[in-house]
N, C-alpha and C positions, 0 to 999 in steps of 0.2 A: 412510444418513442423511447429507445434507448440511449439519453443524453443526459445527462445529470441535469437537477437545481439550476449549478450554480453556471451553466452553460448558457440560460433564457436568453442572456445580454449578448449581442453580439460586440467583441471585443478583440481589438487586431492590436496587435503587439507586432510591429515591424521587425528585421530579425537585419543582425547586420551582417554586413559581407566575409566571408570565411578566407582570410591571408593566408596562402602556404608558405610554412618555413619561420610563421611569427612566432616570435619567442616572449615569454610570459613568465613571471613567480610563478601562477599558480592557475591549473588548467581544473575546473570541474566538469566531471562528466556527465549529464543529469540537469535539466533545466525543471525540477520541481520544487517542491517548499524547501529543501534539504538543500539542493543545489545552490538556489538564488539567494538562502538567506548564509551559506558558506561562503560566494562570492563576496557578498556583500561586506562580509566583517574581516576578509581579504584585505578588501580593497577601501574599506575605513581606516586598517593599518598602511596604506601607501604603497600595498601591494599590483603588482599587475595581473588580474584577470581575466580570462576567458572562459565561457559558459560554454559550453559543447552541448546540445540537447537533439536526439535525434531523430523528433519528431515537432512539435510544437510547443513552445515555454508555457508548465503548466497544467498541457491538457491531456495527462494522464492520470495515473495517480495522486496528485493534486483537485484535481476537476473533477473527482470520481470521489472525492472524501468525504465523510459524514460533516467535518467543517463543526465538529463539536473539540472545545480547547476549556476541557478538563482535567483537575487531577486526581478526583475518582473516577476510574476506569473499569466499569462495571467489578469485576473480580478481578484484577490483575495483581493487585499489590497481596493478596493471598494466594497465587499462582505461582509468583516471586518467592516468595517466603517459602512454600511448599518445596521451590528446588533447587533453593538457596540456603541463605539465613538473612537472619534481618538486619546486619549492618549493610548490604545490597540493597534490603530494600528502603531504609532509613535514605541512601545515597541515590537511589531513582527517585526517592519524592522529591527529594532536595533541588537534583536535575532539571524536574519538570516542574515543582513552583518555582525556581528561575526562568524555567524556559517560557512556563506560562504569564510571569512579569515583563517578559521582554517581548514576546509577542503582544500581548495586549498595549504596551505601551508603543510598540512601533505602531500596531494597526491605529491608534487613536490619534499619534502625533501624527500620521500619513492621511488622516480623513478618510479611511474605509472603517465602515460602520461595524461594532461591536453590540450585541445584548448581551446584555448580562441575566444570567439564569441561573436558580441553582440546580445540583445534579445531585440525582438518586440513581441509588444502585438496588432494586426491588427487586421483591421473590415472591413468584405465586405457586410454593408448594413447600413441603415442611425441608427438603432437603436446600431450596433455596432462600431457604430462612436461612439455615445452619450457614451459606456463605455469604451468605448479609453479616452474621455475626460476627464470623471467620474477620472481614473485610473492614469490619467496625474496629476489632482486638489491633491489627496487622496495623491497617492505617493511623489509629491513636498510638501507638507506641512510635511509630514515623510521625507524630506531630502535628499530624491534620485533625483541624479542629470539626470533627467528624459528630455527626447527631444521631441517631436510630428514631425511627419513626413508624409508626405505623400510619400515618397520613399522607396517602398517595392518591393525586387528582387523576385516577383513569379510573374509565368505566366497565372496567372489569377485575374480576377478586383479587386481589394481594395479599400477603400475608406480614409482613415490614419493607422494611427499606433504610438505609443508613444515607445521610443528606449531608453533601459540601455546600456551602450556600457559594454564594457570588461565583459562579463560573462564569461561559461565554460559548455564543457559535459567532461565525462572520463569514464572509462570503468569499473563498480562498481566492479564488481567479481577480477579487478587485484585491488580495494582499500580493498577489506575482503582478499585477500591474504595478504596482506601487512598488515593488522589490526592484524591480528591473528597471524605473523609471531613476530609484534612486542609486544603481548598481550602475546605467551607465554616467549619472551625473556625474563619479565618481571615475569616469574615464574608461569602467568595465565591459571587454564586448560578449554578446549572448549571439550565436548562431545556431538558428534552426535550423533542422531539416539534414543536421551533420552529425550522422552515426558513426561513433566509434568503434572499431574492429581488434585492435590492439593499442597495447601500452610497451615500450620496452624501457624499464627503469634504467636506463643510463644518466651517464652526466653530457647532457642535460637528458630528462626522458622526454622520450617521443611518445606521441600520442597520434597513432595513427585511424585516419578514417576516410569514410568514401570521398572526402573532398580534398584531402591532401593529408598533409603531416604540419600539427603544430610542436615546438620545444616547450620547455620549463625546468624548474626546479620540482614541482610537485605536480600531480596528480591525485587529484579527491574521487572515487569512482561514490556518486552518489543514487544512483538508479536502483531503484527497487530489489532487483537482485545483480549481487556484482556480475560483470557482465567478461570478468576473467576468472576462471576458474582454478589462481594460485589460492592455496590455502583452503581449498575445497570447499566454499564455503556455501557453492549451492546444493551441497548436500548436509550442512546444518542448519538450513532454515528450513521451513514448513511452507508454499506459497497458498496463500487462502484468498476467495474471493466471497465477497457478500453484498448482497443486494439493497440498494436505496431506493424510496419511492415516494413521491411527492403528488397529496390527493387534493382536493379541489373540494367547493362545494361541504362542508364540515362549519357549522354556527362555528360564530366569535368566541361565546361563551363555551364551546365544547373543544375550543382547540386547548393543548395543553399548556401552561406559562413557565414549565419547567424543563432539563434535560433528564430522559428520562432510559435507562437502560437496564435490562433484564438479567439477571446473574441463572435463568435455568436454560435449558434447552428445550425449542431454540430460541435461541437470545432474541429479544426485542427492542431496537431502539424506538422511543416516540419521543415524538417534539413538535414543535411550531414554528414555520419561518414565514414570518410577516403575516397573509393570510390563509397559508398551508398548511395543513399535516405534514409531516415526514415523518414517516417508519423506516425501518431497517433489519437486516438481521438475516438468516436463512445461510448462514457462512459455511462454505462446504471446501473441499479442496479442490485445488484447480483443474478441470476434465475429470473430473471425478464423480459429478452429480451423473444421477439417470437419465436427470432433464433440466437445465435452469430455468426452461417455458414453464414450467413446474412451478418451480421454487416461486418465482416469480406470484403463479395465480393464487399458490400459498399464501404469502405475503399480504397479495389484495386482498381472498377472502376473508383473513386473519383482521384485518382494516377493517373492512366492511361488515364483520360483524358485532363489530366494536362502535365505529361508528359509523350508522345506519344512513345511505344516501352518498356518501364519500366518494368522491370519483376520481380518477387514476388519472392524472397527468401525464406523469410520467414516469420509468424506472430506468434504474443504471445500476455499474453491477464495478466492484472497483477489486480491486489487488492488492494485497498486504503479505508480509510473513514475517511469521513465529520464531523467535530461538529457543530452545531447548530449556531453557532457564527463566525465559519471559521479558529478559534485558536486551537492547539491542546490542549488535558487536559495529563498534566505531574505534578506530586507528589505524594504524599502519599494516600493508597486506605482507604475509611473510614471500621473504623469495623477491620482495617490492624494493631493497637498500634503503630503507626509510624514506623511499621517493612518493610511491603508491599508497593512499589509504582509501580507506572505506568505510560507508555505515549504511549499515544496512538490519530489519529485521522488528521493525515498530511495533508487527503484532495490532495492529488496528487502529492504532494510537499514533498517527501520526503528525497529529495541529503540534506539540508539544514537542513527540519524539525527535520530530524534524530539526525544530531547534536546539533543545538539548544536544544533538548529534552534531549539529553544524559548532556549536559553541565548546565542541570537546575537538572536535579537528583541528580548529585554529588555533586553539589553548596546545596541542598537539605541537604544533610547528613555533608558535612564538614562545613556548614552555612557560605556561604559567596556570599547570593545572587546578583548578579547588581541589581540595578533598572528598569529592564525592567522585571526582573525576577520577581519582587515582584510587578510589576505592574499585569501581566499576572495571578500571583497566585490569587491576591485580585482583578479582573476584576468582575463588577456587570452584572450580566446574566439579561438583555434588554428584553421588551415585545415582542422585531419583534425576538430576539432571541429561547425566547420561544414555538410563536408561529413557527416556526420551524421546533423544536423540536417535537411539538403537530402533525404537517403535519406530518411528518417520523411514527410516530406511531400509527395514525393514517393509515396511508398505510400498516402499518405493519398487522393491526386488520385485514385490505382488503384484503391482502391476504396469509392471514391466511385461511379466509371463505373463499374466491377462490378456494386455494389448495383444502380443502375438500369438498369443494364442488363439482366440479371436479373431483378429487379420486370417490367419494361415486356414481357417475351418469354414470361411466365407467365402467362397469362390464369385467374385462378379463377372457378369455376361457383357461380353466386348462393347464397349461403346451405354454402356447402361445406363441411364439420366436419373436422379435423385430428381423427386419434386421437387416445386419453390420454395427455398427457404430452410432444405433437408441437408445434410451430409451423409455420405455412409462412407464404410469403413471394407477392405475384402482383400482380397488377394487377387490380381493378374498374373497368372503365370505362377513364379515362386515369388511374385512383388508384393508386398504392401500396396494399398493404390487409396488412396484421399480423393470423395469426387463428391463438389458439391453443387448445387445450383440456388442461385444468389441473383434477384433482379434480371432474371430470364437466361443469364449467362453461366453456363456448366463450365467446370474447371476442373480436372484431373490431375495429381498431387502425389508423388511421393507422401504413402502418410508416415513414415517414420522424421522424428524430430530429430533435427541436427545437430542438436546440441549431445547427447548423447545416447540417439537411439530408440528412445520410447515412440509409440504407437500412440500417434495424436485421437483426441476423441473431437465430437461436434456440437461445437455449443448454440445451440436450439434458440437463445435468447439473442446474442449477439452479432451468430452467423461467423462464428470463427472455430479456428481451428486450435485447440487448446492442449498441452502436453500434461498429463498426468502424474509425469515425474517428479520436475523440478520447476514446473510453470510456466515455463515458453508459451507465448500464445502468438497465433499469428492469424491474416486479414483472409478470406476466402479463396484467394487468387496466390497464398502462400509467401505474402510480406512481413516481415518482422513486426508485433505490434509492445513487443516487453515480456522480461522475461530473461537469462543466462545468456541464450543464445544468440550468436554473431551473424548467423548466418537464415537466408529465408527457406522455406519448403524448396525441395526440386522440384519443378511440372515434368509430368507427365502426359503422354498424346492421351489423348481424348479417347 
């Protein structure tokens, strides 16, 4: 089953009616952790909100998260450091222990259930000792009251690990119930099912989508990657996806009491929720593995032979990205007249990032930035930074000429059927052609991505159609599922 954890519950969130022509303070685009808790302190200020989400509040990248709200983050704060310097990274800690106070404190006064755990950051090889240390040095000098350890409860070798105590997981889908329950008590409206297509920053800006046109003074694009391409900015993040899996059947005494995360490759999360396993990890770039079915049975064997008898419930596979420097980018989009902002780029980290980012948008507009905030905004972008950035896009060029290269050397045979479950990739004529077959039903697809051209590949695990570039990913039948782009697959005859 490829459903997250935190899916088991069936849980309906009614969506309210979408008014064209309504006019608002403040329009978010994005019904996930990022979106609803930006609403939310909108509209604690007496502002007018509406949520725009255009698919289901939530059940995206929120539903799909590891649901771990730490601020050791496996290696991150020496990854920072690495393509920065450390008054950046002094200002993300600072960011995300507010963010992680105000999370915890919302989830507890709202009665969604918090544990509390502590987190390690562990290495099982001499080189991920060295960024245990690295992470020990980095994060003590940012202020976190950090431990190094050699006592790690997994049943397999380790070689240290550096420990935050008192962290936390919870269960995001009961904190977007509670967000949304307290966002419209507050007067605020959430409509599903309402994709946006454009923005035009005017006075007032339009916010146009398939269900009409709302106004505002502002617009927040909060969606995994901005979903306007002012400011380029879907060619300065990295779009990564990695796998979660929740196993069954693992003693009491053998589940873990900690959170617990891998600094080597490939990264390993383990933990315990309630009376689960969950692992994680296998983080690849988006249409970019040879097989997620793969990664995947990695993942289980990797479990199973760890702990003997553990059985697969179930896996799910979520979406994140990286900036170049390891900071997310949140504020105003250029080319926007200070109408448009955005945050976007957690890098896997987003229980925290989410907040952190929403709580730097609103401080944005009512001006009342902390100093960590206005550190983060005026941080000077670093040569190792850079080069980076240069790397990602440079991969991007590669497989670009990949895709079609590939496409064009395929020739398919008119009417061809992929078995159940397959996609393949080929050339009709001088076409690109996408054709997969999915619950007995064949579908033939323009395979180039419309956001800018790349040669979509087949994702094995999820039965989608996933873009290599910039991470568009879409449904087997060529519907928008997340990702830059505005637009769905063309079909093609059969």
């Amino acid at each position: 089953m490829t459903s997250s954890l935190w899916l088991d519950k069936v849980r309906t969130i009614p969506t309210d009616d979408f008014e064209p022509e309504a006019r608002y303070d403040d329009v978010v685009v994005g019904g996930g952790l990022t979106g609803l808790v930006t609403a939310l302190l909108f509209a604690r200020r007496g502002h007018t909100v509406a949520v725009l989400e255009a698919g289901r509040v939530g059940g995206l990248s929120t539903a799909s998260s590891s649901a771990m709200v730490s601020i050791l983050q496996g290696a991150q704060l020496q990854k920072i450091r690495r393509r920065t310097y450390q008054g950046v990274v002094d200002a993300y800690v600072e960011g995300t222990r507010e963010a992680f106070d105000w999370l915890i404190d919302y989830a507890e006064e709202s009665g969604v259930d918090v544990e509390r755990r502590d987190a390690f950051s562990y290495a099982t090889s001499r080189a991920g000792l060295a960024r245990v240390d690295a992470e020990y040095q980095v994060g003590r000098r940012a202020g976190l009251d950090l431990r190094k350890t050699v006592d790690v409860d997994m049943p397999f070798a380790t070689l240290g690990a550096v420990r935050l105590r008192d962290q936390a997981q919870l269960d995001p889908v009961d904190l977007v119930a509670a967000l949304v329950a307290d966002l419209r008590a507050l007067g605020g409206v959430i409509v599903e099912n309402a994709r946006v297509t454009g923005v035009h920053a005017g006075d007032p800006a339009v916010t146009t989508t398939l269900l009409g046109d709302v106004r505002s003074e502002r617009v927040h694009l909060t969606t995994g990657a901005p979903i306007l391409d002012r400011g380029l900015y879907f060619a300065k993040i990295a779009p990564r996806r990695s796998l979660g899996m929740a196993l069954a059947d693992v003693a009491p005494d053998h589940l873990p009491n900690a959170l617990y995360q891998s600094v080597d490759e490939p990264q390993r999360s383990v933990r315990r929720y309630r009376d689960q396993l969950v692992v994680g990890g296998s983080a690849h770039g988006v249409g970019r593995a040879r097989s997620e079915l793969q990664l995947a049975e990695e993942l289980e064997r990797w479990a199973e032979s760890h702990w003997p008898g553990a059985r697969r419930r179930r896996v799910w596979s979520g979406q994140d990205y990286a900036t170049p420097h390891g900071v997310p980018f949140v504020g105003w989009l250029p080319r926007g007249r200070r109408r448009v902002y955005l945050a976007t780029g957690f890098d896997s980290w987003g229980m925290t990032g989410a907040v952190s980012a929403a709580r730097m948008l609103v401080s944005d507009v009512v001006g009342d930035n902390s100093p960590w905030m206005t550190t983060l905004h005026h941080r000077i972008t670093t040569p190792v930074a850079m080069a980076s950035g240069l790397g990602e896009n440079a991969a991007v060029a590669w497989w670009f000429a990949r895709g079609w290269t590939k496409a064009l050397t395929n020739p398919l045979e008119p009417g061809e059927t992929p078995p159940e479950g397959r996609g393949l990739v080929g050339v009709e004529g001088l076409s690109p052609v996408a054709r997969s077959t999915v619950d007995g039903e064949t579908c033939a697809l323009s395979a180039v991505c419309p956001h800018l051209g790349g040669i979509v590949s087949w994702n094995d695990l999820e039965s989608t159609w996933d873009c290599p570039l910039h991470g568009s990913r879409f449904t087997a039948d060529g519907r928008v599922i997340e990702g830059p782009t505005k637009n769905p697959m063309r079909p093609r005859r059969a």
